[in-house]
N, C-alpha and C positions, 0 to 999 in steps of 0.2 A: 779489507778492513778499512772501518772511514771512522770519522772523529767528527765534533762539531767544531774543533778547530781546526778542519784540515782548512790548507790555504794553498796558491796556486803559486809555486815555484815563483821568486825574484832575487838574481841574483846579485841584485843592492842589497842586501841582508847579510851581504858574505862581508861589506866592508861598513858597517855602521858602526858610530859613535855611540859609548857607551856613558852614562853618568856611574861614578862611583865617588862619592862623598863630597861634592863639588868639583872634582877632576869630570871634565870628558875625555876620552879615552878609547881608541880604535878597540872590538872587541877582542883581539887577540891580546889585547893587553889589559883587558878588564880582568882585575882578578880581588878575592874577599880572601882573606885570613883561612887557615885550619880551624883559627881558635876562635872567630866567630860563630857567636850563638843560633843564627840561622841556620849556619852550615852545620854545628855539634847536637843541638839539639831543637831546630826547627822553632827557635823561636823567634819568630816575627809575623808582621803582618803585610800582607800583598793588595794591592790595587789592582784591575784591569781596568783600560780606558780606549776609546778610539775614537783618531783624531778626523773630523769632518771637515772640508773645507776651510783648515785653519782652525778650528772650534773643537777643544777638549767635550765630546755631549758629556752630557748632567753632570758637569764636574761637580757643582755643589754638593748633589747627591753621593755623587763618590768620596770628596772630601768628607763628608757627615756620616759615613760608613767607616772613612777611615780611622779619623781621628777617635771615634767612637769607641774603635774597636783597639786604639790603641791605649786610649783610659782605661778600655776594663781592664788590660794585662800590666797597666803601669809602665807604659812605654811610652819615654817623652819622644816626640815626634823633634826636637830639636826646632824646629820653624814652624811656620803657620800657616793657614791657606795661602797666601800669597808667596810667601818662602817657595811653596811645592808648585804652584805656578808658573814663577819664576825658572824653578828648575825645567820643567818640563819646557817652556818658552823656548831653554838654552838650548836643550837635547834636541828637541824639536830642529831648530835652526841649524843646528852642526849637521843635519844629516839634511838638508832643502826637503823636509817631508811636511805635505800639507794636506794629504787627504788617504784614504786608503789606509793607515797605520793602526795599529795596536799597542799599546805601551800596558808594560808589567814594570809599576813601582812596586818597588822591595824597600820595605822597613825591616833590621834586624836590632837586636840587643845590643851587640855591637862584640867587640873582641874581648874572649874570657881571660883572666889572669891564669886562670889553670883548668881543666878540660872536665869540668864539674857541674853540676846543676844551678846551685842558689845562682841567681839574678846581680846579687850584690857581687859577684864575682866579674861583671860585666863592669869595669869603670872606666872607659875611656870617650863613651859615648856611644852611640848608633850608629850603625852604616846603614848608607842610604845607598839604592842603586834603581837605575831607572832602563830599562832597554825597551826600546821602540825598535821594529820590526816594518816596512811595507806587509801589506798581509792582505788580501783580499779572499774571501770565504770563496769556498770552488761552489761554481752552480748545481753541478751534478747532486750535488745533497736537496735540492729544492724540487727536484724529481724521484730520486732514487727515495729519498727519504734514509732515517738513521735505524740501525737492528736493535733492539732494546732486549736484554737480558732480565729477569728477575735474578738479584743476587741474595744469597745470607747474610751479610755484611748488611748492615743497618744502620742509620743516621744515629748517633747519641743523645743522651738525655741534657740538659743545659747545664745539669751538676756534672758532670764527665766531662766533655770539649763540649760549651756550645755551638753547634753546627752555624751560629750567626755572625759568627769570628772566621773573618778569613785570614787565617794561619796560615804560615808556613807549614804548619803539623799535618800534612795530607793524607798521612797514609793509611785512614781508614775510606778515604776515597779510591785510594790506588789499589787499597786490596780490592773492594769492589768492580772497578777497572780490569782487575785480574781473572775477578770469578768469570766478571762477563766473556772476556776475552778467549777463556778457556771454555765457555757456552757457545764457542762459536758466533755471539754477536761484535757489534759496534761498542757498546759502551752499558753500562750498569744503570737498571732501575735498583733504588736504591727503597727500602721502606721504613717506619718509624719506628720506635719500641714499644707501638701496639699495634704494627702489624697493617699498618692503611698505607696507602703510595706515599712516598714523597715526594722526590727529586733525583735524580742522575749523580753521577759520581763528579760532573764537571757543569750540570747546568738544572734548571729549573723547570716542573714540569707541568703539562696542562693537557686536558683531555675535553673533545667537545661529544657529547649527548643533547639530542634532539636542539640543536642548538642555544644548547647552555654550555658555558666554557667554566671548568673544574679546576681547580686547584689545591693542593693541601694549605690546610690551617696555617702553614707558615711557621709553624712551630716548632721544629725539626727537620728547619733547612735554612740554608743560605740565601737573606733577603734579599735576593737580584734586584737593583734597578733597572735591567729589561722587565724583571717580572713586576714591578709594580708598576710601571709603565703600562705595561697589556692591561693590567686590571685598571687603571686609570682611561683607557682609552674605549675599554668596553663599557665603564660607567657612563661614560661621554657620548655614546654613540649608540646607543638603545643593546647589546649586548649583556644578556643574560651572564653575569659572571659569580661567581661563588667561589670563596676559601672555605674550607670545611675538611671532613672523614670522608674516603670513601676508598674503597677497596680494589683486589686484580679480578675484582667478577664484573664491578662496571667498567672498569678501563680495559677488557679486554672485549665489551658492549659496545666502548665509544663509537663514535662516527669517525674521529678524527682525533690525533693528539698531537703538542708539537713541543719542542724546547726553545728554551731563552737565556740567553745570554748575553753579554756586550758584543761579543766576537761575531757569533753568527745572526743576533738580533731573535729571529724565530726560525727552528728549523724543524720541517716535519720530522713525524717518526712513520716509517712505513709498518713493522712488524714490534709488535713483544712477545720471548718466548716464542718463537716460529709462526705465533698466529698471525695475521693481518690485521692490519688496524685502517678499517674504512678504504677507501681508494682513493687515488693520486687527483680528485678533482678536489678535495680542499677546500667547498668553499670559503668556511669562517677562516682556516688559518689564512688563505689569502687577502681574505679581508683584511685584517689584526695587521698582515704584512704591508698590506699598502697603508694602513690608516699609520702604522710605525715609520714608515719612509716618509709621509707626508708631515708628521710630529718632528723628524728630525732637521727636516729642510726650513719646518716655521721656527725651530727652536735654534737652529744654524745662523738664520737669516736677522734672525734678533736680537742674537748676540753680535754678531757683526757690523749692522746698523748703531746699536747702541754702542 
């Protein structure tokens, strides 16, 4: 069984520095409340980010997702892009990590006065937690490719949990996760509440036909900044791209499909449902992959400069 998180065994991960509310703190000793609202009832909101030569990529963009996402729920974020900066600058530095890394910022409600729902129950503020990880994606996934399951479990409608909120509230991803898991694949195709592809239970998806590169409408999924990255780069570079409807009769037609995320950037999908999806020569996703490693290094290299 593979993930597109899997990552290759470092055993610096066993003694890293944790942020929790301005304390950094060895991970055995990072600990959050019972009666925090993350922990009770999964409300908060998450970042993933990874760190490049020193260089948080598209923080902006992650910042502008964050905060975003924490206006719609009424979650003062306590500080400001720079505050979160700042922090991550500090984590960063407690542990000599400059390249390779992964960070999962954790915004919660913060600790409840009594183990209840309303929000106003939450008054002492927000806990912040930050954990950076070494982490470097296993190659074997850039061959093997990932097993994609169709599951029952379906993205929600914006009036139920917008899937454009990333919540702590996961677990209509995780049951997908489950169905897949119990299909015998890797990980969960996930589809909309009419029934067209969307997105995976943990990443963002895309399908190539006759070299056009497919994507769902965006509508009922989690707007990745890997994933708008790809469609920014195939505007840029004569690649046919399209968000739009389309269904498991042409995705199971495609030539090639692959996912996106911060973590693993783009990672093929070998199979959906036991069928085959195209063969391991790839060429557009190799493309997307080199033209995203070269996006990252001019986008590294100028923030550093500058």
């Amino acid at each position: 069984m593979s993930t597109t998180h899997d990552a290759d065994e470092d055993i610096r991960n066993r003694d890293i520095q944790i942020y929790v509310n301005g304390d950094i703190v060895h991970r055995d000793a990072a600990k959050v409340s019972v009666y925090d609202s993350g922990f009770m009832l999964g409300d908060g909101i998450w970042e993933g980010m990874r760190l490049y030569d020193g260089v948080w990529a598209f923080f902006d963009e992650h910042m502008d997702r964050f905060f975003n996402s924490c206006k719609t729920i009424s979650l003062d974020v306590g500080m400001d892009k720079a505050g979160i900066a700042d922090a991550l600058a500090k984590t960063a530095a407690a542990n000599d990590m400059h390249n390779d890394v992964h960070c999962r910022l954790m915004l919660t409600r913060g600790i409840k006065n009594k183990p209840f729902q309303h929000p106003a129950l939450s008054t002492s503020g927000p806990t912040l937690v930050i954990i950076m990880e070494h982490s470097k994606p296993v190659d074997r996934l850039q061959t093997a490719g990932i097993r994609l399951a169709t599951v029952p479990q379906v993205r929600g409608l914006p009036t139920s949990q917008d899937p454009k909120l990333n919540s702590h509230s996961k677990l209509n991803c995780i049951i997908g996760c489950l169905q897949a898991e119990a299909a015998g694949a890797d990980e969960a195709l996930m589809l909309d509440p009419h029934g067209f592809v969307n997105t995976t239970n943990a990443c963002n998806f895309f399908i190539v036909r006759r070299g056009e590169v497919w994507t769902s409408t965006g509508d009922y999924c989690m707007n990745g900044v890997t994933r708008q990255k790809v469609i920014d780069l195939c505007h840029a570079n004569g690649i046919p791209v399209f968000e739009k409807n389309f269904s498991l009769y042409e995705t199971y037609g495609a030539d090639e499909a692959f996912l996106t995320g911060t973590f693993g950037a783009q990672t093929p999908v070998a199979q959906l449902d036991g069928k085959p999806i195209g063969t391991t020569e790839r060429p557009v996703t190799k493309r997307i992959q080199q033209l995203y490693k070269a996006m990252i290094r001019d986008h590294v290299a100028a923030l550093r400069a500058g």
